[in-house]
N, C-alpha and C positions, 0 to 999 in steps of 0.2 A: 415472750414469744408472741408473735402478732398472728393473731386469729382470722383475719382479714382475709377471706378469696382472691386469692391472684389469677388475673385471665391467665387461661393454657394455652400451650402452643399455638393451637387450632386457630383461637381466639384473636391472639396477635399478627398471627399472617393472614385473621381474615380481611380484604379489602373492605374500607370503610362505606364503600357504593354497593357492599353486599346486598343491604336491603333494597337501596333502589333499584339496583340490575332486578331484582325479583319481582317488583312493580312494574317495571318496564318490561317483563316478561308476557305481559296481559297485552291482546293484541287493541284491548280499546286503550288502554293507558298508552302507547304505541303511537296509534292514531289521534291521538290527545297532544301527546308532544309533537307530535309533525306538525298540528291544525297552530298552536300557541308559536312555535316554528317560524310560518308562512307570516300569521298576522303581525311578529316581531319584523320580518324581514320586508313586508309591506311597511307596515309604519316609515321604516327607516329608510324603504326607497320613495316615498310618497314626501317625509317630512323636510328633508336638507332642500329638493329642488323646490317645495312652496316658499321655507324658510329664505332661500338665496332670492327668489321672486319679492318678497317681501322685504327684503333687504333693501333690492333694485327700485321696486316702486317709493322706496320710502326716500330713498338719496337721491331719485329723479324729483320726485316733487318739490326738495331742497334747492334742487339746481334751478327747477321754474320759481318758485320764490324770489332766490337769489336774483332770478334775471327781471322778476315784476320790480326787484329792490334798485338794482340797477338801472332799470328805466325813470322809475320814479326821481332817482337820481339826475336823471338827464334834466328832466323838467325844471327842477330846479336847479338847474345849472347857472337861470340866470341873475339868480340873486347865491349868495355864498349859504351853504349846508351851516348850521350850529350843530355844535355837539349835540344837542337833545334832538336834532334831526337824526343824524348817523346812529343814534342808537336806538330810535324807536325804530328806521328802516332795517336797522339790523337785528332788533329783538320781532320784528313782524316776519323779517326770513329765518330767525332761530340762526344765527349765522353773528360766525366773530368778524369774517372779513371777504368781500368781495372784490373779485376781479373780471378783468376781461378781456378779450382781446379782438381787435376790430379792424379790418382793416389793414392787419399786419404789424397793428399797435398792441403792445400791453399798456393796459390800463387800471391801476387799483380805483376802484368806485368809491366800496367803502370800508374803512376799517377802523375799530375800537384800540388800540394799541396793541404793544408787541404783544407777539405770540409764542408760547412758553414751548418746552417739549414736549416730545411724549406726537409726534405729527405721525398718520399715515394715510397715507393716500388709495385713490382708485379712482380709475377713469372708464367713466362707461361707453367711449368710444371703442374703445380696444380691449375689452375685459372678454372674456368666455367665462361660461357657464361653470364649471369647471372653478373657473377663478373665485366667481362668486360664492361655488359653496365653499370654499376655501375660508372668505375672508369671512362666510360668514361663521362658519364654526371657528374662527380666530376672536369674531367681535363678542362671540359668547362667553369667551374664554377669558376677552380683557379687562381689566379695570377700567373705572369712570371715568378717570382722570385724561383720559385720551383728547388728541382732536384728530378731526377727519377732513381730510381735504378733497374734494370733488370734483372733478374736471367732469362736463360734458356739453355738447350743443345744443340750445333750448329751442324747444316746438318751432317757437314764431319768429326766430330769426335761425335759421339752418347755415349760415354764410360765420356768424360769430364764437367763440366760445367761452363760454363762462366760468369763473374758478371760484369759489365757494370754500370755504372752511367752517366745518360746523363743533361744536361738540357731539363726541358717539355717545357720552351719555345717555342722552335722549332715544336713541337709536338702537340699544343697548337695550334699555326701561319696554320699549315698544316691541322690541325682538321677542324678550322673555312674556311679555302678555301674550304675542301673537303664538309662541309655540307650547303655551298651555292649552290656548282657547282650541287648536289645531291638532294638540295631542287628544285633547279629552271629546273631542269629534270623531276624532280618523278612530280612537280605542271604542267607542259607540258603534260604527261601524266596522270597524275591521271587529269585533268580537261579534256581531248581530249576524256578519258573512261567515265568519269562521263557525259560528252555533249550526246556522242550515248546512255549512259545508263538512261538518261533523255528522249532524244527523244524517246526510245524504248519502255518505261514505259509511258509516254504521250500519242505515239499513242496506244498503247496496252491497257491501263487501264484507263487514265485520259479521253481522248475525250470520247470515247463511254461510262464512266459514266457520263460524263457533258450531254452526249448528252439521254442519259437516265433521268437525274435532269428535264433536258429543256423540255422533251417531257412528264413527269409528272404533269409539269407547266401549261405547253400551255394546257394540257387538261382539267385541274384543272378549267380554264378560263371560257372554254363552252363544258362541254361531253358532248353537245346535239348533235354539230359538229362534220361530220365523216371525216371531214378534220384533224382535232387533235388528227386522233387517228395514235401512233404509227407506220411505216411500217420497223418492221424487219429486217436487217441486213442477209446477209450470214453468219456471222461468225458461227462456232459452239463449242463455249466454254461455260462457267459458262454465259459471258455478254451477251453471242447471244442467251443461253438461257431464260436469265431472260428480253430479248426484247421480245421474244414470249410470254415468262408468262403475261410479262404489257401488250403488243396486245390483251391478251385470256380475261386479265383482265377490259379492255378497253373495250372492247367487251361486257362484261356480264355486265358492268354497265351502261353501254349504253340500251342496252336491260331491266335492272331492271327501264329506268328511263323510256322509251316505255310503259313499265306492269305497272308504276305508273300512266302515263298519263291515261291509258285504263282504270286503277280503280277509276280516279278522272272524268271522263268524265261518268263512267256510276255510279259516286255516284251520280252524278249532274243531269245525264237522271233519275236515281230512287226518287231523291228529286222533279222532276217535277212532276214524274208521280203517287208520294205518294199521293196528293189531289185530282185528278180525281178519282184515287182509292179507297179511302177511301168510295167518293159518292157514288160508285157501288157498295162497301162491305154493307154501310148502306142499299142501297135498297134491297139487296138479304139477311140482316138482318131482312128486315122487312116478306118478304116473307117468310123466313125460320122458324120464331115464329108463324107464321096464322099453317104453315105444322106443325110445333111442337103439336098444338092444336087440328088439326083436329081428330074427333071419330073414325075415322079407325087406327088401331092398327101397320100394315103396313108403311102406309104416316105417322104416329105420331112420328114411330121409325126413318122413312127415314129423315125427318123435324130432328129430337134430332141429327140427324148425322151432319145434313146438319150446325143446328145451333152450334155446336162444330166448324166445319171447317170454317164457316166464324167468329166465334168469334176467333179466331187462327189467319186470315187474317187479321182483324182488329188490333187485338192487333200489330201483324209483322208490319202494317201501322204507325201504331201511334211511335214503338222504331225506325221506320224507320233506320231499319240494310241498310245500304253502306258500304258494303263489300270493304274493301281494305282504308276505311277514319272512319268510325263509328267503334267503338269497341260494343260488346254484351253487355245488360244491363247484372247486375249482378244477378245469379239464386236467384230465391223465392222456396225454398226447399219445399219437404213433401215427407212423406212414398207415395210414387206408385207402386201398383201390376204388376207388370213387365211381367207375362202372359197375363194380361186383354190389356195391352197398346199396347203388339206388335200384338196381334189380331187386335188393331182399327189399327195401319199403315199398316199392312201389306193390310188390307182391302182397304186403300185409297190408298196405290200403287197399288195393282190388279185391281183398279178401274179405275185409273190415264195410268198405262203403259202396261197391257195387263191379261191375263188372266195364272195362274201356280196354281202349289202344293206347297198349304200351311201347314208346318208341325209345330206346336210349341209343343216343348220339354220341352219347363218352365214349373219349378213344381208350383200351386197356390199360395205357401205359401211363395215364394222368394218377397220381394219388392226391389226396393233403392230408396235411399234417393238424390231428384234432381227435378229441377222445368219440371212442366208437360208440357212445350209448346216446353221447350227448348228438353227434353228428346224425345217429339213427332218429333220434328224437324229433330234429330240427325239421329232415325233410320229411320226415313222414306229417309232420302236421300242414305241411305245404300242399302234399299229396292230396292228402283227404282233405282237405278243404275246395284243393280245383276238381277234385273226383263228385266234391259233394254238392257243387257250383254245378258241373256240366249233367248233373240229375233232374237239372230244371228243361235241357231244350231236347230239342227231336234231332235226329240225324246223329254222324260219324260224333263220337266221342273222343277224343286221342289226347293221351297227357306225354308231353314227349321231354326230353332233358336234351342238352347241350351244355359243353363244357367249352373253355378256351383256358388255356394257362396264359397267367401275361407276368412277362420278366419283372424282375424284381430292377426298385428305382435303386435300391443302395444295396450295400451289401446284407445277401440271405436269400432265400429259397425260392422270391415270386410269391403270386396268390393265383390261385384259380376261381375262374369265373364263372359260375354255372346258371341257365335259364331252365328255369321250367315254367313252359306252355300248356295250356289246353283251352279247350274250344268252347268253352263256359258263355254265358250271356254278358260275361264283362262285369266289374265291381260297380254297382251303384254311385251318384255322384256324392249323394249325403254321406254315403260311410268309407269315401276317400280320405277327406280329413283325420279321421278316428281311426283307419285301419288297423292299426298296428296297439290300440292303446285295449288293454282287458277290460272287457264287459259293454266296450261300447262299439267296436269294430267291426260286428259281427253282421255278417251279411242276407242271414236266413234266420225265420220263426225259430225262436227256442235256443239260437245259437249262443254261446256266450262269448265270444270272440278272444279267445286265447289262444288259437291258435298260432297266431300270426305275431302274438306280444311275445309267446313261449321261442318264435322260432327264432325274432330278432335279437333276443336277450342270449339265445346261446349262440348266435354268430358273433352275437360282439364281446361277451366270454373270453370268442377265441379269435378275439381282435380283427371282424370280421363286420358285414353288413349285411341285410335281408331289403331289398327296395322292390317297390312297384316298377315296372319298365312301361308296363303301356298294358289298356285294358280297354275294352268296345264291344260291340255285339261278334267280334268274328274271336274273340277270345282272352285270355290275360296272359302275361309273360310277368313273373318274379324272377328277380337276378339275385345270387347269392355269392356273396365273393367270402370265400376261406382261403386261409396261408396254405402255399404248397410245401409237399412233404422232401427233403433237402433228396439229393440224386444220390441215393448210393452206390 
């Protein structure tokens, strides 16, 4: 049996680029291949059109050759060419045979005997660029054994046209010199641009992102630490922006996890002090039933008051709401007279925070539908807050209510829409933004501003809304929209 480790599954399905996808992961490795990239696709657009240039001037000099051979030729027109003429003319233009045409004549000038195969041609009258780099990554490609035929017009007679046969050998030999000497320049340079245009892109883009990763990291570690948290950069581009943004952001999470500490710290003070409370709720339960009792009609009514509010406080003991850890139990619904209810809160906030005008505008016959403690709850923290507001100015005080019912869009009961005004100094512009949010919305010394988070959280319980309407020096108006109670 063979002892031999055989790769596991894992192993086998893993792709073989596993590790380079890993290296390629690094954003300098990244910018390394884009930079080697660019310099390959430079070369290659820089090398074909020198190479076809080079091509051209080398088969143009052949043709002026050809044509000094040809003239040469004339001159001695008057006595007869020897063979060792024709070929020193022809080994001085590098040329197996010249021709030409003059006149409307063709004419061979000079030629060494026949010409074998393996012929191709190009004429630089009519060639595009295009063409040239065509043949010239054809002439690299071919064997020596070639000949090349050359058509074109020479400088100093423009009217003629000369036809040339060379060996490509030669041309061939000259190509491959000229695209070493060309490569090993252009990679001199294209490497020496690509080095600055790495560095330049490194320091410009890659450190201050690395250094943006790293400082996302480190904080990720312990935002309790305000050693971790970011410090800004001068720069002022897109990255110097977005170090301020992570600082700003750094910042508010740092402070949401402060607001968390604050709500779990006084969940834990209201869970202590739920059971001593409770004890003093029961004994002022007991009292408040003997006053419920009593034959005077006064004390009996004040007792039935008394015994609501502390069955109110008990029950709030017993769900033991900790605000910011406990969520609200969920509402026990019923039809409530919505006139009758905001006369008992607004009664226990003029009782609670001072003495105003109380105007309620509810018609009798409006109810909604929504648990009575939760609903008690809601507007009374509304109450006492614009009761607590209009303790700052002089003059008429008045907290007044208004109701509207508005029909329901699909089928079920409608919602009622309720304002409550009063004649306060108007909410501050800084603590517009935060109204609604605990421990920061609060509008007055000492305040802790929950009362406004407390009221929206149980309108929307009961799939409801608590909003600003409008606020000024001539007073504030909060609208509260609750479901109405179905028409029995």
């Amino acid at each position: 049996m063979s002892t031999d480790p055989s790769p596991s599954d894992d192993d086998a399905h893993r792709p073989l680029y596993a590790p380079l996808a890993g290296v390629l992961a690094n954003l300098r490795a990244q910018l390394l291949m884009v930079t080697l990239s660019l310099i390959a696709a430079g070369l290659v657009l820089v090398y074909f059109p020198a190479a076809a240039s080079f091509r051209l001037q080398w088969m143009t000099d052949r043709a002026e050759a050809a044509h000094l051979a040809a003239l040469a030729a004339d001159v001695a027109r008057g006595g007869a060419l020897g063979e060792e003429e024709v070929r020193a003319l022809l080994m001085g233009a590098d040329a197996v045979a010249v021709a030409r045409v003059r006149d409307g004549m063709n004419e061979l000038v000079l030629y060494s005997g026949p010409i074998g195969e393996g012929l191709v041609e190009s004429d630089l009258r009519t060639a595009t660029w295009l063409t040239h780099i065509r043949d010239t990554v054809d002439t690299l490609n071919a064997s020596d054994d070639r000949l090349l035929r050359i058509r074109a017009q020479p400088a100093g007679a423009p009217d003629e046209l000369i036809d040339v046969i060379v060996r490509e050998a030669p041309l061939h030999e000259a190509l491959r010199n000229f695209s070493r000497r060309l490569l090993l320049y252009a990679s001199i340079a294209a490497i020496a641009v690509g080095a600055v245009l790495y560095g330049a892109l490194f320091f410009l883009f890659v450190r201050p992102m690395r250094r943006l990763a790293g400082a996302m990291t480190h904080f990720r570690e312990d935002p309790a630490d305000p050693a971790r948290m970011i410090r800004p950069g001068a720069a002022r581009n897109e990255i110097g922006q977005a170090e301020h943004e992570l600082a700003r952001m750094q910042a508010d999470i740092r402070q949401a996890l402060f607001q968390r500490e604050r709500l779990a710290a006084l969940g834990g003070a209201v869970a202590r002090i739920n059971h001593d409370l409770r004890n003093v709720l029961a004994s002022a339960q007991l009292v408040s039933d003997r006053l419920a009792m009593d034959a005077d009609d006064r004390v009996r009514g004040m007792g039935e008051r008394l015994v609501r509010a502390v069955d109110r406080g008990v029950r709030l003991c017993e769900a033991t709401l900790e605000f910011g850890r406990a969520e609200e139990s969920a509402p026990v619904r019923q039809p409530i007279q919505l006139r009758t209810l905001l006369d008992e809160v607004a009664d226990d906030a003029i009782q609670a925070e001072g003495d105003v005008i109380w105007t309620n505008e509810v018609a009798a016959d409006i109810r909604i539908d929504a648990d009575p403690d939760q609903a008690h709850r809601l507007f009374l923290n509304l109450c006492r807050n614009a009761i607590q507001a209009m303790q700052l100015v002089e003059g008429e005080r008045r907290l007044t209510a208004r109701a509207t019912p508005m029909p329901p869009v699909d089928e079920g009961a409608g919602e009622v829409w309720l304002e409550i005004s009063d004649t306060g100094p108007g909410v501050p512009a800084k603590a517009r933004d935060r109204l609604f949010q605990a421990f920061s919305g609060s509008t007055r010394r000492g305040g802790t501003g929950l009362g406004l988070s407390i009221a929206r959280e149980l309108a929307r319980a009961h799939g409801g809304e608590v909003d600003l309407v409008s606020t000024g020096t001539a007073g504030t108006i909060f609208s509260v929209r609750l479901p109405a109670a179905a028409q029995g």
